[in-house]
N, C-alpha and C positions, 0 to 999 in steps of 0.2 A: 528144101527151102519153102518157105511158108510166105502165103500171098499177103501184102500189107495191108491192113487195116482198113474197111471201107463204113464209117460211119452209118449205122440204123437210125431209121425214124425212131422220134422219140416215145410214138404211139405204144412200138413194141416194148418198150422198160416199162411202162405203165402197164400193159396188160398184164405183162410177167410178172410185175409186183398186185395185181388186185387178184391172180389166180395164184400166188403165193400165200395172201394176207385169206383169202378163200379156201387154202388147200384143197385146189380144182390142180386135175392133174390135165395133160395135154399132149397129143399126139403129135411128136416131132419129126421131119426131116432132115437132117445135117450129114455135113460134111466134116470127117474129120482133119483136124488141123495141121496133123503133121502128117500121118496116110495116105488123105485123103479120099479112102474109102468115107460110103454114105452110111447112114443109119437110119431109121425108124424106128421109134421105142415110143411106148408111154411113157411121160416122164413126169414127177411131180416138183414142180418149179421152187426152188429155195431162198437164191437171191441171185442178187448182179454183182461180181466182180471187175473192178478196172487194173488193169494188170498191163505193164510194157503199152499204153497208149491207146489198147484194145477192151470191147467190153464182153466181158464172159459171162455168159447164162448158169447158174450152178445149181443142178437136180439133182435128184432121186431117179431112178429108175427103180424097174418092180424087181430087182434083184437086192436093194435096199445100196448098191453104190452111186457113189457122189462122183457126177461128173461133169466137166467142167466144158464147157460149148461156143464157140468166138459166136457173137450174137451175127456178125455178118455171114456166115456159113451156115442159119437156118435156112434151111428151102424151104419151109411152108409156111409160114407165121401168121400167126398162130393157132391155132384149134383146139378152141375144151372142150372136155370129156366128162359129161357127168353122168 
């Protein structure tokens, strides 16, 4: 069962979106959403998805997959990498 939806500052969509419109990529920690094992990856930011009432981060990782991230399940927010 998956924990309900705890709204993000609106800081974090903004940064997500200026290191997207940048193609600056960014050192993540999350939580996954149905696992919930954690992760670390470089990830290069694409866009934001609202999906079921929740907002999802949608990147790149260095393996070239697209994955999909509940913005409230970041643990570090945020970190560029250039």
């Amino acid at each position: 069962m998956t924990k309900p939806y705890q709204s993000v500052p609106r800081f974090y969509l903004e940064r997500v979106t200026i290191a997207a419109l940048c193609n600056e990529t960014m050192n993540l920690h999350w939580e996954d959403e149905l696992t919930e094992m954690h992760y670390i990856a470089q990830l290069l930011p694409l866009d934001t998805l609202l999906e079921n009432g929740a907002e999802y981060l949608l990147a790149r990782n260095e393996q070239g997959e697209i994955l999909k991230i509940r913005y409230d399940l970041i643990r570090n927010f945020p970190t560029p990498v250039k």
